[in-house]
Structures are given as structure tokens and as C-alpha cells.
N, C-alpha and C positions, 0 to 999 in steps of 0.2 A: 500410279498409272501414268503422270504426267512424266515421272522419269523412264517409263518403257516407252511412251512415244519420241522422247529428245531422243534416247536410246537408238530409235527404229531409223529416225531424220540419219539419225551419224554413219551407223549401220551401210544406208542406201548408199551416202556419199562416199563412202572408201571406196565399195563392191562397185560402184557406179551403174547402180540399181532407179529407173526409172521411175518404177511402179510398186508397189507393194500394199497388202492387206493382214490384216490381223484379226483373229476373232478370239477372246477370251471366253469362255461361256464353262457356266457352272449349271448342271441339273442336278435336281433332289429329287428319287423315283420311288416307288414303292412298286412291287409286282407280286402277284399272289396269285399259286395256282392248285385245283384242288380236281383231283378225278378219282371218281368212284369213293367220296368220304374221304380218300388221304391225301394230304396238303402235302404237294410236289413241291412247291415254294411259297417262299413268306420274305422276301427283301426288301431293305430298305435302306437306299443307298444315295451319299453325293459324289458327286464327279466335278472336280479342277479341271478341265485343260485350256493350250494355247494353240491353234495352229495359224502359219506363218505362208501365205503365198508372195513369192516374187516374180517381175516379170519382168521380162528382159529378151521381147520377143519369144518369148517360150516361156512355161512357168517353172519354178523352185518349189518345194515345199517341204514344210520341216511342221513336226508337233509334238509337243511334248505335254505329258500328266503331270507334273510337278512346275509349279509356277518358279520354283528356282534355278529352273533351266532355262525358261524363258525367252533369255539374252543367245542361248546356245539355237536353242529353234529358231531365230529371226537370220543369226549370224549362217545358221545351215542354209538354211532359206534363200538364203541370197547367194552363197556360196553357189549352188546347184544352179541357179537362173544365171550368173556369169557365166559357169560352164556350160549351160546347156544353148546358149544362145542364138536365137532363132529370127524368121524372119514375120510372125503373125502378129496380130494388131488385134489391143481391146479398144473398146469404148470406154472412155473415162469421166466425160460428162462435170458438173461442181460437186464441189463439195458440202455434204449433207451433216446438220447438227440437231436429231433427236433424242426424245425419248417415249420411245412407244409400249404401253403396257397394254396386254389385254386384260380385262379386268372380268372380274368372276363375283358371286355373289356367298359362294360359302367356298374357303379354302380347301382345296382334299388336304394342303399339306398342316394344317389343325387336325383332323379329324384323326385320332386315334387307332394305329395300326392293330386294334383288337376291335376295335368297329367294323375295318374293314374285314377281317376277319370272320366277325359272325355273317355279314354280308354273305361274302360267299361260301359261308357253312347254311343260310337261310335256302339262296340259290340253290346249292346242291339237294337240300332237301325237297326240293319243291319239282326238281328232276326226275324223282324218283317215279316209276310208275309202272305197269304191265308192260311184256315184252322189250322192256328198255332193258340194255345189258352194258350199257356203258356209257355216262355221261360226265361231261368236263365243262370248267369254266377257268376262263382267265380275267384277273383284275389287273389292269394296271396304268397309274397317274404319275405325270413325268413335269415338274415345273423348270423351265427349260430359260435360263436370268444371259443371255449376252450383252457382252462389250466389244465393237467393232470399229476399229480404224486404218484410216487409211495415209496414202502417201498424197492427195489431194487435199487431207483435212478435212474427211469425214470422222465422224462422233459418236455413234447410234446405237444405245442403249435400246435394248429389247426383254422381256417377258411374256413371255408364251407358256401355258397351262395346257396342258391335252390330258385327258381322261379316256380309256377304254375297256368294256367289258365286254368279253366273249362267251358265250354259255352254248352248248352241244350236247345231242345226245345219240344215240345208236341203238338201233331197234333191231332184235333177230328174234326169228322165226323159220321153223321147219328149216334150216341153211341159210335161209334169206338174212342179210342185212342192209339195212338204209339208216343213211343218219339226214340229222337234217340241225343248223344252228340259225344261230342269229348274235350280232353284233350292233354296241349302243356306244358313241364316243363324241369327243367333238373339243373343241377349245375352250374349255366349260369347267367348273368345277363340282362340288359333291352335289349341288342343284342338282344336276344333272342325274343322278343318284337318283334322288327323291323324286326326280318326275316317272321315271320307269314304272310301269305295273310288274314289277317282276310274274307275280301269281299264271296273270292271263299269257305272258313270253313263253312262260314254263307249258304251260297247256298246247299254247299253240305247237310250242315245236315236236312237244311230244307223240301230239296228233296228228301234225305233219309224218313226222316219222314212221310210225305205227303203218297210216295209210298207205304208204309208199311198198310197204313190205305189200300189199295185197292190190298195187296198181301193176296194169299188162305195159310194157316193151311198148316204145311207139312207133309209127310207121314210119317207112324210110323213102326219102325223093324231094324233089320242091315242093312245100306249099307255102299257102301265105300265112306269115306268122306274126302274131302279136306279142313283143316282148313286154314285161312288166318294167319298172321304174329302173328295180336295182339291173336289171341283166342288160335294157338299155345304158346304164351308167357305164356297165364291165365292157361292152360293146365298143360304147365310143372311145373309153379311157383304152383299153388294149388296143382295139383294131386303129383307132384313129388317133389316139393321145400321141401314143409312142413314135408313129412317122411322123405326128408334127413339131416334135421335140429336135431341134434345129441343129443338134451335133448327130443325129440320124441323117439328117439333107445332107448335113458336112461330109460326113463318111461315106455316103451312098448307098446309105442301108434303109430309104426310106421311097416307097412311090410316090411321095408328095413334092418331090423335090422338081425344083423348075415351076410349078402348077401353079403359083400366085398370080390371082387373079382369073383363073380359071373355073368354070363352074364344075363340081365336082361329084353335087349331091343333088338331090332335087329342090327346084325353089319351095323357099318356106323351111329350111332346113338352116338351124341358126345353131352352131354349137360352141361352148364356152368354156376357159380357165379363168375361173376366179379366185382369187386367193385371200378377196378382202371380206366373203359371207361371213357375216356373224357366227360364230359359235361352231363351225364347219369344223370338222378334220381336218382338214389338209390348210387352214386359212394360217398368215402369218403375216404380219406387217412390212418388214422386210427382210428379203431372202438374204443368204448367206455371204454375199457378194457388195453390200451395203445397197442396192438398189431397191427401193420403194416398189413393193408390191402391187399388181393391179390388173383389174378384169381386161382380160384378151377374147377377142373374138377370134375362134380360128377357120368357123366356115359361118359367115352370112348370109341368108338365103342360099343356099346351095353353091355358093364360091368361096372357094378357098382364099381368106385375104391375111392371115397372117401365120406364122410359125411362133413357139415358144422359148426365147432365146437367154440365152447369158452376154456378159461380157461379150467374151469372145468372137461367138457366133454372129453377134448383132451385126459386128462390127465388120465381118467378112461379109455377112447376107445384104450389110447397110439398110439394118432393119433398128428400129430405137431397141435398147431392151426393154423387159416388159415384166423383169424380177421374179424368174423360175430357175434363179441358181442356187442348188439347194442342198448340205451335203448332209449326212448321216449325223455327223460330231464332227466339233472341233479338229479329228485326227484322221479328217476324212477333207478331200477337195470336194471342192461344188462339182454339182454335174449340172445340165438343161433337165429340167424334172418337173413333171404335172403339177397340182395343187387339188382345186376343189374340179372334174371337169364333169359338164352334162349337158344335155339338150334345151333349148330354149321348148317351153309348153307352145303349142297349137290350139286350134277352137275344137278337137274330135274330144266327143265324152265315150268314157271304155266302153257304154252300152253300141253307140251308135258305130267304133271300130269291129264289136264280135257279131254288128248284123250284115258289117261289107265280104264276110270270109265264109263262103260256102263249105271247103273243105280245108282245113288247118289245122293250128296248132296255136294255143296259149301257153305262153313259157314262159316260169316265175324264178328268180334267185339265179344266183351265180354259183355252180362248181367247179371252176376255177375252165383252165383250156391252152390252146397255144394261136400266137399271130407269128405272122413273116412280116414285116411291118416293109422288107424290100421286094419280096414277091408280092404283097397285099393279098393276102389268104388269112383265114379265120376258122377255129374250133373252138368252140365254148358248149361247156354242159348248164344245162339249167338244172337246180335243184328239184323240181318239180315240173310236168307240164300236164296239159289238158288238150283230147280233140276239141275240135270245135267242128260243128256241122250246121249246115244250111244255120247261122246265124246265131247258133246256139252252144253255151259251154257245154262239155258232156264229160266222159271219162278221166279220171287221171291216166297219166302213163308219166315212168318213169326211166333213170339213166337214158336222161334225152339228150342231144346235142344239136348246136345249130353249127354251122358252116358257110362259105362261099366266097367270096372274093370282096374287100371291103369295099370297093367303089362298086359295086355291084349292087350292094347291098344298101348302101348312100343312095342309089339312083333308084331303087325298088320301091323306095318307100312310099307308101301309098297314103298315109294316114299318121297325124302326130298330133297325140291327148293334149288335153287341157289340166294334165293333174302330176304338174310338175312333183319331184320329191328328191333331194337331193340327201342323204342322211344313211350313207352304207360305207363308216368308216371302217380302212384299212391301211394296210402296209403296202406301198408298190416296191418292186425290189427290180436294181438295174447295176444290181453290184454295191448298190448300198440301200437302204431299207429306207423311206421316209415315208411321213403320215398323207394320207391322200383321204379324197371323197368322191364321190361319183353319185351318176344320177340322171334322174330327167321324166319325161311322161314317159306314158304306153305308148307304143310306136308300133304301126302296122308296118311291115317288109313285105319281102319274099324271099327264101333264101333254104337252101338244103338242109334238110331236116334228116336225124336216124340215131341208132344208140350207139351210147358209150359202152356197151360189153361188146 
């Protein structure tokens, strides 16, 4: 290693290369996937590579799978950043000499790939049930070992562990189908595993599903609405994550831009990226860019005070970075990218939000939806929802959606729980896929409500 970095030093000085970064990183992954009894896949796999950022007022990047090439990806690297040269500025800050592991209590990468195996051969069985006509799950643990250096004389070993399982089913009736899943992951290893009730997961979603086939359409127009945990998390991470992702401000694709310091939500409205939570999905020491990871406020009491930045962006906004440069793999450049993000808790308990809502709506889960994160408009389906009348839960209804304008819907808010929950890992995709989490209390709005058919 000590001859790739004299290597990197020599490299800069010929090209007459300022800047430069290197991330060497090795994953060892296992993924298993099984629908309806037959095992779609059973992998188990390591991955080499190098990728090579140069800057030179503009970036270079080169990466290669085969560490024998190495020298060829630093020499591209740099190659590209003399040709391409420009006139933008990063932040470049000291340089940083770690070694960060996150550390776990039972390795997945011991645990016997015919373990995992029966695992989700057990899951699937446990799927099985009345009116259920198709159920799936996915396992998959990714130990994630880089090597990061730079042209400042940064050093920074990392270890990252993330685990995730996904389990689904589908319920049909008379024509009718509704599915309904549930996902369990986090920076955690096979612990993680053994804390699960599988049994009760299986039940529930089963029973969710089921019911759904025999819930009515819900109504359509504004009412006041109570979102549950996770659909608060999808809320703030799409409608609000993504404009505050500071190469959005850059390019003009975001209505946040300009707004710092401005109040934007209602006081008492505190929402966060944090990337340092314990055992989180989306949590990582430091992002891909060598900077140290750490909890971002991006609306404080109902003002907007910070954006989510890299290098680059900091450096334009003349904001510090804040360590949300995060890329896919090695063969992939950093982008500005979420972590863990969700709502700070309030003093409301969910009984005391379902007696302020006369006529409404309780809205549970995420079924995915679209933002304009530069018009600030919002669609999201909730997995499930419920009237609410004079104070009281009542009916499911289902293929519901909510909608309306995000700053609309930041200013509506009426009511924010006491029962914080952060723990609904997934995949955010922005042209490259990284691990995220989201989250927060029940939150009373207001905001258009109607269906998804």
C-alpha cells in the first residue's frame, strides 16, 4: 500500500494534479432470494476494487476491478482532470489518520451459508397461509472493509457491516389483490437475526394483507391526517431529504435553495441526518470522500439552517461539510446523499393526536410515490390507512395516497408524537443505490388525501 501511495504523490506531480483521492475497498456479500419455495438466488461473493478521483478544478475518475491495474486507474485519473480542467473549488480541510470499525456481536460473515439458508426456507414457510397466492423474501449481508487516501495525507481505514431482510406477501381474492411486506436491517450482524420474531412478522403481514383485500377506497379532498413513523420517515426523506441535498441547491432543482435561515415549517419542527446512530441502516463513520461523519440539523424549530453537503458543494454554499458524500462502490463517484434522516419526537401521545381530528385519515407504511423536489409537490401511497371520526379510529381503507405541496405540508403541521422510531431500512436510488433509514414520530398535518387506482 505504502508503494501505491509514493505511486499516487509521483503520479500528481508529472499531471500537475492538485488534489486527489483513492478508495480501495473490498466487500464479502452473501444474498439469498426465495419466492413461492424456489430459491431465485443463493450468492456468495467478494469484490476487489480501486476507484481514483482527481481534481484539477473539475474531477477525473478512473476505476478498476483488478488491483493490477491500479497504477492504470490513478494514471486515467489524473489524465481526465488535466484535460478536463475547470474552474470549481473543494474544501480540503487536514488531514485525517483512522481506523474506524463498526463492530458487531455475532459475525454473519461465520455463519454458514446453509444457515442462512434454512433461515429463509423457515420464513417462507411461515408465509404460507389462506388467500395468500404469493410470497417472497430477501436476505442479504454485505461486509463492506475500505482503504482511503488522499493527496493531503489522509489514511482512513473503515469496516462497515449492514444486514437486511425483506419478507412479502400477496393476497388475492375474488380479482382482488393486496400485498403488504415488511423490512428488518441495520449495521448489525446475525444478532440482529436472532432478535426478530419471525413467527409474529409472518402473522402480521399476512393479516394485514388479507384485510386489505376486504377494506372500502378511501375518500378524496383535504383532511387532517395522521401519519404513522415509517410514512413520516418516506415523507421527510423524499419530500424534504432530496431538496436538501446541496448539489440539488446547485443545479436548481431544489425549492430550498436561497431559504437558509428562513422559517420554513412550523416552530417545534426539528428534522435530522444522522449517520452516526448506532446500528442504523444508513449509519457509516466516514463517507466516501474521507470526511467524518455527523448529525446534521437541517430544519430547527421550523427553520431551515443547514443543507447536506460534499466536498464540493460546501465549498461553493461556504457551508463546512457535514460527510453525506456517498457513492454506490468503489466504481462509482460520491454524490450529496441522505444517511439515517427523521423527525425529532414532540410531547403529543398518538391517543391524544386521534382525539384533535374530527374527520380524517390514519396513514400507516410507505408504498413508494413521486416528489418534484424543484416544484415542491408530493405523492405517496401509504400501505394501509384508517378513517378517523370525531376522535376515534374506525375503518380500514386502502390504495390511499397522500399529496400536496411540501412547504404546505411542513406549515400544516399541527401535532408531533412523542414515539420517536427510526428502523425502516432501505435502498435510496439517485443513480446509484445506497443504504439509508428514515423515520420519526406520528405527525398530525393536513394535506390531500384520495386513491391510488
Amino acid at each position: 500500500m505504502e508503494e501505491l501511495v509514493r505511486k499516487a504523490e509521483e503520479l500528481a506531480g508529472r499531471y500537475g494534479i492538485p488534489y486527489y483521492e483513492i478508495r480501495i475497498t473490498r466487500v464479502t456479500a452473501a444474498h439469498l432470494g426465495m419466492q413461492n419455495g424456489q430459491l431465485e438466488e443463493l450468492s456468495l461473493n467478494t469484490e476487489m476494487g480501486i476507484g481514483v478521483r482527481a481534481f484539477n478544478g473539475a474531477w477525473g475518475f478512473s476505476s478498476a476491478n483488478d488491483m493490477r491495474r491500479a497504477e492504470d486507474a490513478i494514471k486515467t485519473a489524473m489524465k481526465i482532470a488535466r484535460l478536463s480542467k475547470g474552474n470549481s473549488e473543494i474544501y480540503l480541510g487536514d488531514p485525517v489518520k483512522d481506523r474506524a470499525v463498526i463492530g458487531v456481536k455475532k459475525p454473519f460473515t461465520e455463519v454458514d451459508i446453509e444457515d442462512k439458508l434454512a433461515l429463509v426456507k423457515e420464513i417462507d414457510s411461515l408465509l404460507k397461509g389462506d388467500n395468500v397466492s404469493s410470497r417472497r423474501i430477501h436476505y442479504g449481508d454485505g461486509l463492506k472493509e475500505t482503504f482511503y487516501f488522499n493527496s493531503l495525507g489522509s489514511e482512513i481505514e473503515t469496516v462497515t457491516p449492514r444486514l437486511r431482510i425483506a419478507l412479502s406477501v400477496t393476497a388475492r381474492e375474488n380479482g382482488e389483490m393486496q400485498a403488504y411486506w415488511k423490512s428488518f436491517g441495520g449495521t448489525a450482524g446475525w444478532e440482529l437475526v436472532e432478535g426478530i420474531d419471525f413467527p409474529h412478522w409472518a402473522e402480521v403481514i399476512k393479516e394485514k394483507a388479507v384485510s386489505l383485500l376486504h377494506a372500502r377506497s378511501p375518500p378524496s379532498g383535504e383532511f387532517d391526517v395522521i401519519m404513522d413513523p415509517e410514512l413520516t420517515g418516506v415523507f421527510i426523506h423524499e419530500a424534504l431529504g432530496h431538496a436538501a441535498e446541496a448539489d440539488a441547491v446547485k443545479n436548481g432543482d431544489s425549492i430550498l435553495a436561497g431559504k437558509l435561515g428562513e422559517r420554513i415549517a412550523v416552530e417545534g419542527l426539528t428534522v435530522v441526518d444522522d449517520p452516526t446512530l448506532p446500528g442504523r441502516f444508513g449509519s457509516y463513520v466516514y463517507d466516501d470522500e474521507g470526511v467524518k461523519a455527523r448529525r446534521v440539523e437541517i430544519i430547527r424549530d421550523g427553520v431551515l439552517v443547514n443543507y447536506l453537503n460534499d466536498r464540493e458543494t460546501s465549498a461553493l454554499l461556504g457551508l463546512e461539510p457535514n460527510g453525506h458524500g456517498r457513492a454506490q462502490g468503489y466504481n462509482y463517484q460520491p454524490l450529496v446523499r441522505m444517511s439515517n434522516t427523521y423527525v425529532e419526537p414532540g410531547d403529543w401521545s398518538f391517543e391524544e393526536m386521534v382525539e384533535e381530528v374530527k374527520n380524517g385519515l390514519y396513514m400507516v407504511g410507505d408504498k413508494g410515490g413521486e416528489v418534484d423536489t424543484a416544484g415542491g409537490t408530493f405523492t405517496f401511497g401509504a400501505r394501509e390507512g384508517y378513517v378517523i371520526e370525531n376522535g376515534e379510529v374506525k375503518e380500514m381503507v386502502r390504495d390511499v395516497a397522500l399529496s400536496g405541496g411540501i412547504l404546505d405540508v411542513l406549515r400544516n403541521i399541527h401535532a408531533i408524537g412523542n414515539d420517536l422510531k427510526v428502523d425502516f431500512p432501505g435502498y435510496c436510488g439517485k443513480g446509484q443505490w445506497v443504504p439509508v433509514d428514515d423515520g420519526g414520530p406520528h405527525v398530525l398535518t393536513r394535506a390531500l388525501v384520495g386513491g391510488l387506482r
